[in-house]
N, CA, C and O atoms as a GROMACS GRO file, in nm:
protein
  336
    1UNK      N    1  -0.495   1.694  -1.329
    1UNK     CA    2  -0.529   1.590  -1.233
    1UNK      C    3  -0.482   1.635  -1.095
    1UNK      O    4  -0.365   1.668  -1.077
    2UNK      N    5  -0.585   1.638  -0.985
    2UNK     CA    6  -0.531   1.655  -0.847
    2UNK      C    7  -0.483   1.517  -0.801
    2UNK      O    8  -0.510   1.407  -0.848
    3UNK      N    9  -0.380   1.561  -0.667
    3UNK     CA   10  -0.333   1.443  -0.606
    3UNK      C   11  -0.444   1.344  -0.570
    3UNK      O   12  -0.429   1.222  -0.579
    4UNK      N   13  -0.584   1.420  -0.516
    4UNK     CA   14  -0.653   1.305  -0.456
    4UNK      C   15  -0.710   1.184  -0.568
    4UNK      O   16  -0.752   1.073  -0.533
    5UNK      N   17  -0.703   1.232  -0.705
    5UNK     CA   18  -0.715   1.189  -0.848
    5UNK      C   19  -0.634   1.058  -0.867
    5UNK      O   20  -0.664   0.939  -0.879
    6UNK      N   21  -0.519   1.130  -0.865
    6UNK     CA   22  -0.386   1.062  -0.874
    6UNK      C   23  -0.419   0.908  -0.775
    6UNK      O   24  -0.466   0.804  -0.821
    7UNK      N   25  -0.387   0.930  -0.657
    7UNK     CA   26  -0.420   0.836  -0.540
    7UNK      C   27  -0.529   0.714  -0.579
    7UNK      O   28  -0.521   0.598  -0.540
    8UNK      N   29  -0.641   0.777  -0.673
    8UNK     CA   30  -0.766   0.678  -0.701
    8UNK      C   31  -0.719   0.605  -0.792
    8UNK      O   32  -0.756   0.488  -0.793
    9UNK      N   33  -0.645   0.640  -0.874
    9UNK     CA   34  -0.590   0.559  -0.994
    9UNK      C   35  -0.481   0.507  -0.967
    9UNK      O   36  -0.456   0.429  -1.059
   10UNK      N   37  -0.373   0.505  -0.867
   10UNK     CA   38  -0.260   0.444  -0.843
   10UNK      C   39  -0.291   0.288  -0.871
   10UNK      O   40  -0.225   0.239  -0.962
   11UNK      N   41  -0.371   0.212  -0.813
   11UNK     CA   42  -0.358   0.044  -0.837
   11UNK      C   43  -0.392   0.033  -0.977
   11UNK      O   44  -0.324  -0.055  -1.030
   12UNK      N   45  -0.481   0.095  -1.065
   12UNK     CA   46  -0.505   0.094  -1.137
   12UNK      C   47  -0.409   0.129  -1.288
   12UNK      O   48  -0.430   0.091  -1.404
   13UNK      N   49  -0.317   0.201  -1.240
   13UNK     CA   50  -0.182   0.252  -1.313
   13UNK      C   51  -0.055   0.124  -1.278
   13UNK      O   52   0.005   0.045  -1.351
   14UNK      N   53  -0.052   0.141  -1.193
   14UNK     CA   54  -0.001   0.012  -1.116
   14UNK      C   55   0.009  -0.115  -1.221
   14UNK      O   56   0.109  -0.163  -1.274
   15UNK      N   57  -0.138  -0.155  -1.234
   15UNK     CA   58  -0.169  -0.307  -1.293
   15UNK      C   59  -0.203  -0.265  -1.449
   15UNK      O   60  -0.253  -0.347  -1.526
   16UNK      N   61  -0.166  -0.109  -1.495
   16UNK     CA   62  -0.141  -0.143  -1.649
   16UNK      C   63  -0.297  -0.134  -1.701
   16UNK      O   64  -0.332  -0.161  -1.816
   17UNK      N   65  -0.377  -0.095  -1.603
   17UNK     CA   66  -0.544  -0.090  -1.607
   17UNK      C   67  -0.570   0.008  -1.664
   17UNK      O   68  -0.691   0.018  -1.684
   18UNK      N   69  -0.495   0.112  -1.712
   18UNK     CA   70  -0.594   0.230  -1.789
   18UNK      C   71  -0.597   0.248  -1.908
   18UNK      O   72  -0.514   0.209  -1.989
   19UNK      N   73  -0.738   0.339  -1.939
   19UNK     CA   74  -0.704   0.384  -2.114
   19UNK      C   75  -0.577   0.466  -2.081
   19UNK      O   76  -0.516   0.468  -1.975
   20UNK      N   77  -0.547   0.543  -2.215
   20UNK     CA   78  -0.430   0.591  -2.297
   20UNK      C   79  -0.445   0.704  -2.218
   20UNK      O   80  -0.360   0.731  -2.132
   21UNK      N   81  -0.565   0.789  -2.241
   21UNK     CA   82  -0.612   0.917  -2.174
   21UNK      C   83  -0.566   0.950  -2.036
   21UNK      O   84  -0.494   1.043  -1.999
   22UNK      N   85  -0.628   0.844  -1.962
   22UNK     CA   86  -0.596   0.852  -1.836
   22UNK      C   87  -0.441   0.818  -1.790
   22UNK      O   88  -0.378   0.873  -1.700
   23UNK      N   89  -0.405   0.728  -1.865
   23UNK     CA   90  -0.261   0.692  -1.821
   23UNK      C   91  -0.152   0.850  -1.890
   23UNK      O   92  -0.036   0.879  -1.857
   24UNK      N   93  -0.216   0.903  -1.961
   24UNK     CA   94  -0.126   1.004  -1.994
   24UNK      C   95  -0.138   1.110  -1.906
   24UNK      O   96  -0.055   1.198  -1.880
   25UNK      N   97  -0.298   1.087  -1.845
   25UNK     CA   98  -0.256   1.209  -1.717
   25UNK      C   99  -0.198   1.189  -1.626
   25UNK      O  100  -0.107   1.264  -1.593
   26UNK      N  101  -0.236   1.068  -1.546
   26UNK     CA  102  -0.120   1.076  -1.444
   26UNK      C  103   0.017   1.094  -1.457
   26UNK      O  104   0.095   1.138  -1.372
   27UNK      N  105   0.048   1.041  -1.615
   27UNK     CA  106   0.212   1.056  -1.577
   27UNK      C  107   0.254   1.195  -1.595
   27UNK      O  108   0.360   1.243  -1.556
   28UNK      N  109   0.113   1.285  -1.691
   28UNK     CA  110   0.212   1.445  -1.648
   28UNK      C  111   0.152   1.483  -1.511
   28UNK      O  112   0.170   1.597  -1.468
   29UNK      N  113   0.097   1.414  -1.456
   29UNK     CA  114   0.087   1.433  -1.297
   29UNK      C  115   0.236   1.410  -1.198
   29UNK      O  116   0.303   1.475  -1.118
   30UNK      N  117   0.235   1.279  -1.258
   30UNK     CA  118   0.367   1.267  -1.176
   30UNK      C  119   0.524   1.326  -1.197
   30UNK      O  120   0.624   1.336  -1.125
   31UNK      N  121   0.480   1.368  -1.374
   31UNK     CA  122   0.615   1.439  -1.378
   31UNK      C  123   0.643   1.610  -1.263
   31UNK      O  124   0.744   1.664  -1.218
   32UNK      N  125   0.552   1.630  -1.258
   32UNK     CA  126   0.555   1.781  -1.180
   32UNK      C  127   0.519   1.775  -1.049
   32UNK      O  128   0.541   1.873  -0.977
   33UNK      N  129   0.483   1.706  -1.020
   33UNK     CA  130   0.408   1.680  -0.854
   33UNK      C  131   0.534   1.564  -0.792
   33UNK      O  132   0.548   1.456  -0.850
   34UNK      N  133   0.599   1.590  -0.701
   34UNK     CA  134   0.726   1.538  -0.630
   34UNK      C  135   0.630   1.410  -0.494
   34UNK      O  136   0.660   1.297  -0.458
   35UNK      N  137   0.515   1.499  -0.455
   35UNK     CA  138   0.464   1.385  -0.376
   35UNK      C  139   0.423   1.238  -0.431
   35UNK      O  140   0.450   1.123  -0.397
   36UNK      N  141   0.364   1.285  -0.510
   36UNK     CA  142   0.287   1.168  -0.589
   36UNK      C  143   0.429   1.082  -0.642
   36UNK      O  144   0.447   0.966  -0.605
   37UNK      N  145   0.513   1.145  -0.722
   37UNK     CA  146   0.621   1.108  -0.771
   37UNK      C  147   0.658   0.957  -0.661
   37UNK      O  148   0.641   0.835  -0.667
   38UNK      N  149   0.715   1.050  -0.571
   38UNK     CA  150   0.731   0.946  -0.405
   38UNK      C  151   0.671   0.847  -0.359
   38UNK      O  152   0.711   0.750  -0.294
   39UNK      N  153   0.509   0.898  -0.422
   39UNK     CA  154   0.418   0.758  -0.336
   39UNK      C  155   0.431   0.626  -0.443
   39UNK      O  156   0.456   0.509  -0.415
   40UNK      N  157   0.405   0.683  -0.572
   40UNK     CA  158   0.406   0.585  -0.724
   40UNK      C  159   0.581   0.534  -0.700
   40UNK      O  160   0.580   0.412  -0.682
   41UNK      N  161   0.668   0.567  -0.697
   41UNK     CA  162   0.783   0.521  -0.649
   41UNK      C  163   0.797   0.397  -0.576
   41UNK      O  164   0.840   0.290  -0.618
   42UNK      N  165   0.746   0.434  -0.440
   42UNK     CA  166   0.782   0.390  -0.310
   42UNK      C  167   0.682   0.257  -0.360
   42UNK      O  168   0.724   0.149  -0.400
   43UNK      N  169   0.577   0.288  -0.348
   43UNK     CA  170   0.481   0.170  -0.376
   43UNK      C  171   0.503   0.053  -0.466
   43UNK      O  172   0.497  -0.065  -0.431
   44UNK      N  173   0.527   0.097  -0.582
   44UNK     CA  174   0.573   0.007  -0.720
   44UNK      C  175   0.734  -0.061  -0.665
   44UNK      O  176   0.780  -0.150  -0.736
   45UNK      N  177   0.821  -0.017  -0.537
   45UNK     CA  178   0.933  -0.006  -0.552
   45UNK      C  179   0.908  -0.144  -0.424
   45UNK      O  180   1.001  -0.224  -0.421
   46UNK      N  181   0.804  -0.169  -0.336
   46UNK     CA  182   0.746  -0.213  -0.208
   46UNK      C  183   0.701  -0.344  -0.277
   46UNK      O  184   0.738  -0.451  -0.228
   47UNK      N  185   0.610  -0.343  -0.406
   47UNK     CA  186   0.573  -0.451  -0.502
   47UNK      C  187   0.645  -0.530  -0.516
   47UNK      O  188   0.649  -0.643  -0.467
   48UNK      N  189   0.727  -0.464  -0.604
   48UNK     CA  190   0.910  -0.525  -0.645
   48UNK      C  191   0.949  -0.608  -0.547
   48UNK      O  192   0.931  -0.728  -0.568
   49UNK      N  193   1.000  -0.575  -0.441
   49UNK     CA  194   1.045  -0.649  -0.279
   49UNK      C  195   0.951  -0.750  -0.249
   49UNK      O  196   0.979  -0.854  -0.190
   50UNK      N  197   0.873  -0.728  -0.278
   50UNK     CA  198   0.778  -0.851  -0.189
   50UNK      C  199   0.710  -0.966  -0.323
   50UNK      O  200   0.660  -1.075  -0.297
   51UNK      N  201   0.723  -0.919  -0.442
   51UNK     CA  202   0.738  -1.060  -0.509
   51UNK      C  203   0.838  -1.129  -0.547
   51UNK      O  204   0.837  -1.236  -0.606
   52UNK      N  205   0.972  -1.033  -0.495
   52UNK     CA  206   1.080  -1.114  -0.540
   52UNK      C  207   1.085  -1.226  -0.399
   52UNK      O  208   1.127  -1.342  -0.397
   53UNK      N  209   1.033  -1.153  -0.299
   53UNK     CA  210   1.100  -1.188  -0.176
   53UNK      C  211   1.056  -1.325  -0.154
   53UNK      O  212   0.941  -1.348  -0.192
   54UNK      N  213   1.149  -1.465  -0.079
   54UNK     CA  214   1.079  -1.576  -0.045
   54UNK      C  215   1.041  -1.580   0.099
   54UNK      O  216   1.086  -1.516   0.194
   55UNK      N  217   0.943  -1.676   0.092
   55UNK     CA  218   0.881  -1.669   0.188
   55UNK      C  219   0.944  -1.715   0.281
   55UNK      O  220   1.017  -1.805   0.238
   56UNK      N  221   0.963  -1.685   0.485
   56UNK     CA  222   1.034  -1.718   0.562
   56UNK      C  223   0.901  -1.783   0.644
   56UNK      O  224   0.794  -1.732   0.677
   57UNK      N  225   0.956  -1.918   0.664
   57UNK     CA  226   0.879  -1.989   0.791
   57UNK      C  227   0.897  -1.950   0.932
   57UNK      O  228   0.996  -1.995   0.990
   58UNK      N  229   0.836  -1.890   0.981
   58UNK     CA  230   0.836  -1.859   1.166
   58UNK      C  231   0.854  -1.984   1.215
   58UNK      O  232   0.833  -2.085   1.149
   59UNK      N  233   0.889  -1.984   1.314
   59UNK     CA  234   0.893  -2.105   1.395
   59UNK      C  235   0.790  -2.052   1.523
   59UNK      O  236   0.761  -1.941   1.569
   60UNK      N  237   0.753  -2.190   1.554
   60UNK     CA  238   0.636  -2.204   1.632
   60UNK      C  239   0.570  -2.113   1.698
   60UNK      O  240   0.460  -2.060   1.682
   61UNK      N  241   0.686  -2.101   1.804
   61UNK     CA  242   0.642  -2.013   1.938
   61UNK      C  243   0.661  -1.862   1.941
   61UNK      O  244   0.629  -1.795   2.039
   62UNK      N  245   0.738  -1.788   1.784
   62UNK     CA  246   0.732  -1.658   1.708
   62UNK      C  247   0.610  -1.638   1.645
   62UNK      O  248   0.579  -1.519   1.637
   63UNK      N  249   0.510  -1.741   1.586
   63UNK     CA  250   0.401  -1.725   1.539
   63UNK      C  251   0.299  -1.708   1.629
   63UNK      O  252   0.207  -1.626   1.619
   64UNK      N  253   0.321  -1.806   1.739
   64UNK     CA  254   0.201  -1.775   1.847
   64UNK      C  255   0.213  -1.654   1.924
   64UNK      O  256   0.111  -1.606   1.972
   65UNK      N  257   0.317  -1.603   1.942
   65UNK     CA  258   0.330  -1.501   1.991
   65UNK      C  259   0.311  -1.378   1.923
   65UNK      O  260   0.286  -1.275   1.986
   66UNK      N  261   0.320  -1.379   1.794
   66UNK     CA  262   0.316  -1.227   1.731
   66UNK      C  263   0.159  -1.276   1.716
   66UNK      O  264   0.084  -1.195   1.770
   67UNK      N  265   0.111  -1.354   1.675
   67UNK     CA  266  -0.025  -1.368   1.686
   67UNK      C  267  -0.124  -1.297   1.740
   67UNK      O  268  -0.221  -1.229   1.707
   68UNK      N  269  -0.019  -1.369   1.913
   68UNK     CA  270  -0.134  -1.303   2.074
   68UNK      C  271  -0.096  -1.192   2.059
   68UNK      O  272  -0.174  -1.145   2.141
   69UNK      N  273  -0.033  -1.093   2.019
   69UNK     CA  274   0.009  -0.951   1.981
   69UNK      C  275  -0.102  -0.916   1.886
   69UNK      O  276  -0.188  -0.836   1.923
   70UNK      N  277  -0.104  -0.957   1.797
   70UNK     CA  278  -0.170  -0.900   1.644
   70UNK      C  279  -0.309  -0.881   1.737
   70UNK      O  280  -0.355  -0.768   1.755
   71UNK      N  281  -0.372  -0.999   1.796
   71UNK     CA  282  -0.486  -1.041   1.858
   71UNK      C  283  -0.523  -0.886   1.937
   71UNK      O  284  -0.572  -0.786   1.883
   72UNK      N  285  -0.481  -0.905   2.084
   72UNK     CA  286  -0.451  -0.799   2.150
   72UNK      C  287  -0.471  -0.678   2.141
   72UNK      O  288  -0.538  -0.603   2.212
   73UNK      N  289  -0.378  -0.647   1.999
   73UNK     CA  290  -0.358  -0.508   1.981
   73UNK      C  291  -0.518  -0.449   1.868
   73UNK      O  292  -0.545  -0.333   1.835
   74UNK      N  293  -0.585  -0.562   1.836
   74UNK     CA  294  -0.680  -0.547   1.791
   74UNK      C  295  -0.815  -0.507   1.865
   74UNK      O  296  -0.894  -0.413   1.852
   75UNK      N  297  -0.809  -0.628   1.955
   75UNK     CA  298  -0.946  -0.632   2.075
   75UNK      C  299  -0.862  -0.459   2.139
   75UNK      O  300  -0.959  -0.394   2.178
   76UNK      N  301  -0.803  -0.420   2.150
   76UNK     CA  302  -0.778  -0.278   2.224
   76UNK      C  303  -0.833  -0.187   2.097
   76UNK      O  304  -0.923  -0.121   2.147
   77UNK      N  305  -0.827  -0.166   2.015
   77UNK     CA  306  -0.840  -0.083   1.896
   77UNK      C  307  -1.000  -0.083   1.894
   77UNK      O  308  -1.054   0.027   1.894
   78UNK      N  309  -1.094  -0.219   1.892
   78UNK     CA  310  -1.220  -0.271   1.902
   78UNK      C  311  -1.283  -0.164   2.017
   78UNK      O  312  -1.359  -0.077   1.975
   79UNK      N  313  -1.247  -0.170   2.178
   79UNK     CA  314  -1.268  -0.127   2.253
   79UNK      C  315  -1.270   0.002   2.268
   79UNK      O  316  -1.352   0.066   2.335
   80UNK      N  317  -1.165   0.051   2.197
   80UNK     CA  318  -1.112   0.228   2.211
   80UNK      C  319  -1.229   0.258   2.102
   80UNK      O  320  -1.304   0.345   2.145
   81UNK      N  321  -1.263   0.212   1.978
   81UNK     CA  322  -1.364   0.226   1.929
   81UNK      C  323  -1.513   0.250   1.952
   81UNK      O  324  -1.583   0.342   1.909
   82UNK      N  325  -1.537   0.174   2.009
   82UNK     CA  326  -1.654   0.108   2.054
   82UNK      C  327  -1.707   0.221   2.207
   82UNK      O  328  -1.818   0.231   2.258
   83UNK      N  329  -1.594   0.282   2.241
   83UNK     CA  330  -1.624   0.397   2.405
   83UNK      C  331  -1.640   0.507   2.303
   83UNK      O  332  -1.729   0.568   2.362
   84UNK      N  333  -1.621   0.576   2.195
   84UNK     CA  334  -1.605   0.667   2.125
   84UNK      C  335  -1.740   0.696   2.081
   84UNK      O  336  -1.762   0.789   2.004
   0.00000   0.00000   0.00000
């Protein structure tokens, strides 16, 4: 299995989605390959954190503001696009 292999099947390994076959390759994928190792790690490890994690309420004027940010930094991305 190549890494770019590996990468297609990660959510899919992830959620317990594969045959036997396939799930046995990736994992001698990941036993020898240190990148992949890292990303299947990091990722599954990112999962973990964020369903344990509870949810934090922003307060008002932190929401509108990261908002007009999120907003912003989008319509610029749109534009830089769009001259290209």
């Amino acid at each position: 299995m190549k890494c770019s292999e590996f990468l297609q099947e990660l959510t899919n390994y992830l959620d317990g989605a594969l045959d036997d076959r396939t799930k046995s390759e990736l994992e001698d994928h990941l036993a020898w390959c240190h990148n992949c190792y890292v990303v299947c790690d990091t990722t599954k490890k990112t999962i973990e954190i964020y369903r344990d994690s509870e949810l934090y309420e922003l307060p008002d004027d932190l929401r509108t503001r990261l908002r007009s940010a999120i907003m912003s930094k989008c319509q610029q991305r749109k534009k830089t696009q769009e001259s290209l």
